[in-house]
C-alpha positions as CSV (number, residue, x, y, z in Angstrom):
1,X,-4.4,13.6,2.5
2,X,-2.3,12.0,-0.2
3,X,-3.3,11.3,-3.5
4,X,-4.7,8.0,-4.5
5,X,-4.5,5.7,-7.5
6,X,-6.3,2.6,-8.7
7,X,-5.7,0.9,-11.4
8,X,-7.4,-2.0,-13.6
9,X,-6.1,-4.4,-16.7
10,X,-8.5,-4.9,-20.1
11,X,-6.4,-7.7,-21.9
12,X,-8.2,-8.6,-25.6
13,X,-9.2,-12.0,-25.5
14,X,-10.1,-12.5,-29.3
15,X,-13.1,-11.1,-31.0
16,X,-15.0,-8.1,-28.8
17,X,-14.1,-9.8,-25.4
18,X,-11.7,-8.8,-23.2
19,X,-10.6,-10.0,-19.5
20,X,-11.1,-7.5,-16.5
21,X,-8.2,-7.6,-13.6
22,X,-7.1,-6.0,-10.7
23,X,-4.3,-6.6,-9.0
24,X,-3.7,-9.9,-11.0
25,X,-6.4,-11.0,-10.4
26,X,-8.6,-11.8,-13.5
27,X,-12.4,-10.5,-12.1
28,X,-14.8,-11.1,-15.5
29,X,-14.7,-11.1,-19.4
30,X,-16.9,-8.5,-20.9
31,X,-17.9,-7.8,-24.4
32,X,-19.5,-4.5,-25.5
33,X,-23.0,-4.4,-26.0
34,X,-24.6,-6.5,-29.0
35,X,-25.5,-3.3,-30.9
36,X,-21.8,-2.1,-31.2
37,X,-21.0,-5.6,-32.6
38,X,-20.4,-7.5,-28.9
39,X,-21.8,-10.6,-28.5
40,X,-25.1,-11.5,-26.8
41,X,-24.7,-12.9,-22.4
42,X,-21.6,-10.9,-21.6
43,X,-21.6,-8.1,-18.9
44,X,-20.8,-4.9,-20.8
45,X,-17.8,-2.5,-19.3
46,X,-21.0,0.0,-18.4
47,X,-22.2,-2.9,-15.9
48,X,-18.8,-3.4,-14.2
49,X,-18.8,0.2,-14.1
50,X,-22.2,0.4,-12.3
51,X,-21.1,-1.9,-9.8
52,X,-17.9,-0.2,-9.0
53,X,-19.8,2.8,-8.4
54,X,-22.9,0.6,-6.0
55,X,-20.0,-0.3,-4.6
56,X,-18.0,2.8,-3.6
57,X,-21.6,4.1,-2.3
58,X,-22.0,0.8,-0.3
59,X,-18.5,1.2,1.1
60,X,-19.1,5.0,1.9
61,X,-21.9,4.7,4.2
62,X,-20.8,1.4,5.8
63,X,-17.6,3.1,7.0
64,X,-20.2,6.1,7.8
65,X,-22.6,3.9,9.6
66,X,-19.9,2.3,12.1
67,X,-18.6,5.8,13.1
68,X,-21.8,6.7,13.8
69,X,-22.8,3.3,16.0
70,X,-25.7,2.3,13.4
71,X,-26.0,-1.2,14.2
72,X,-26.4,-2.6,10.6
73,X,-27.7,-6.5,9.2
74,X,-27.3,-6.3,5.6
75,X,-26.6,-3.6,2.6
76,X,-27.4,-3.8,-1.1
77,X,-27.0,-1.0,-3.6
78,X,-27.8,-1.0,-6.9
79,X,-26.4,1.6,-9.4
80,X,-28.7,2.3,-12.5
81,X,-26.1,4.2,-14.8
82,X,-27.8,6.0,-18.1
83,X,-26.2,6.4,-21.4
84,X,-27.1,8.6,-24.3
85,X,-25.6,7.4,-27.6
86,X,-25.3,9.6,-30.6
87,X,-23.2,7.3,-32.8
88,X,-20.0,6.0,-31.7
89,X,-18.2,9.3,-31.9
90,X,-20.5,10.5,-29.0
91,X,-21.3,8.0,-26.1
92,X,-21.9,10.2,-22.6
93,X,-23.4,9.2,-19.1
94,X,-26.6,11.0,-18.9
95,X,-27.8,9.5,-15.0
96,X,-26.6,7.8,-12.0
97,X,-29.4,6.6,-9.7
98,X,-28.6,4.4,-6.2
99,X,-31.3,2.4,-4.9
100,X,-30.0,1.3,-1.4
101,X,-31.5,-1.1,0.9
102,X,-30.7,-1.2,4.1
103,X,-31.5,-3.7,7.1
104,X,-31.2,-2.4,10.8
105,X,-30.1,-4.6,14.2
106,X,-32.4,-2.5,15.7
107,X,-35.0,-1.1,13.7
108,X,-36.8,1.7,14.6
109,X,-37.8,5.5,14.0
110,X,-34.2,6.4,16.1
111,X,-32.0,4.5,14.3
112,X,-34.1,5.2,10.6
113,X,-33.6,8.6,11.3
114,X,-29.6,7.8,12.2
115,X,-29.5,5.7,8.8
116,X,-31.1,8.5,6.8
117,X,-28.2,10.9,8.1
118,X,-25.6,8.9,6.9
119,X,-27.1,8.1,3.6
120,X,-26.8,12.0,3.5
121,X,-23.1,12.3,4.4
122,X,-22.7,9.2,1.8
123,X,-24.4,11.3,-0.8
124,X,-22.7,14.5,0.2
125,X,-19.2,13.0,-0.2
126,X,-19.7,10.6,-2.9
127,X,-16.8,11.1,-5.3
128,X,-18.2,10.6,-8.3
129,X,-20.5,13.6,-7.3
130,X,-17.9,15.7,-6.6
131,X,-16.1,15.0,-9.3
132,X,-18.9,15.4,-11.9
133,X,-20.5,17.9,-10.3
134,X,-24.0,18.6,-11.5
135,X,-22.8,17.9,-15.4
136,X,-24.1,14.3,-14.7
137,X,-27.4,13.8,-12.6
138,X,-26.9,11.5,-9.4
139,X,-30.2,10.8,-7.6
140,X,-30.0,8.4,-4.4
141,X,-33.1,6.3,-3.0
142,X,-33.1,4.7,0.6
143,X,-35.2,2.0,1.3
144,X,-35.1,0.0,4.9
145,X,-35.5,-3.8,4.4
């Protein structure tokens, strides 16, 4: 399979903000966290980052679910990312932890046991688990709404 890129903008906005795009297309402004001099009701790059990584989860068993024929009514992941910060020279993501909820067309033990599989292959393909490896905990939570 061929190699793929992806690519985001930061532009400096003044101050600690800058403006988040892809494509273009301008998504948010974010400002580091108030203890490193950002200011106070901006999302912090860690958050988008978070997000991005609920969302490559979300995407991976969706795509997993509908070649399996799990009937799905609504998906929600959350991505709890951990820092450890030993001074600005040393700032290193300690945790990952997905907490996915997931509501079933049809929900019953059959297609709870289907959902559980895929969550599985998700977790097993996930590519920021592959490409961390165990350096970086990643612990994943289903839940069935």
């Amino acid at each position: 399979m061929p190699e793929m890129n992806f690519e985001g903008t930061a532009t400096w906005k003044g101050g600690t903000e800058c403006s988040l795009s892809v494509k273009g297309k301008e998504l948010v402004t974010v400002s580091p966290p108030p203890m490193f001099g950002g200011k106070e009701g901006y999302c912090v790059p860690e958050d988008i980052f978070a997000a991005a990584l609920a969302s490559c989860i979300n995407t991976l068993f969706m795509l997993i679910a509908n070649n399996s024929q799990l009937g799905l009514k609504s998906l929600k992941t959350k991505a709890n990312v951990t820092m450890n910060i030993e001074g600005m020279e040393k700032l290193i993501f300690t945790n990952v932890h997905f907490m996915m909820d997931v509501g079933l067309q049809i929900d019953n033990e059959r297609e709870r046991k289907k959902a559980t599989t895929v969550y599985g292959m998700a977790q097993k393909i996930c590519p920021i688990r592959q490409s961390w490896g165990e350096a970086v905990p990643i612990s994943f939570e289903l839940n069935f709404k």
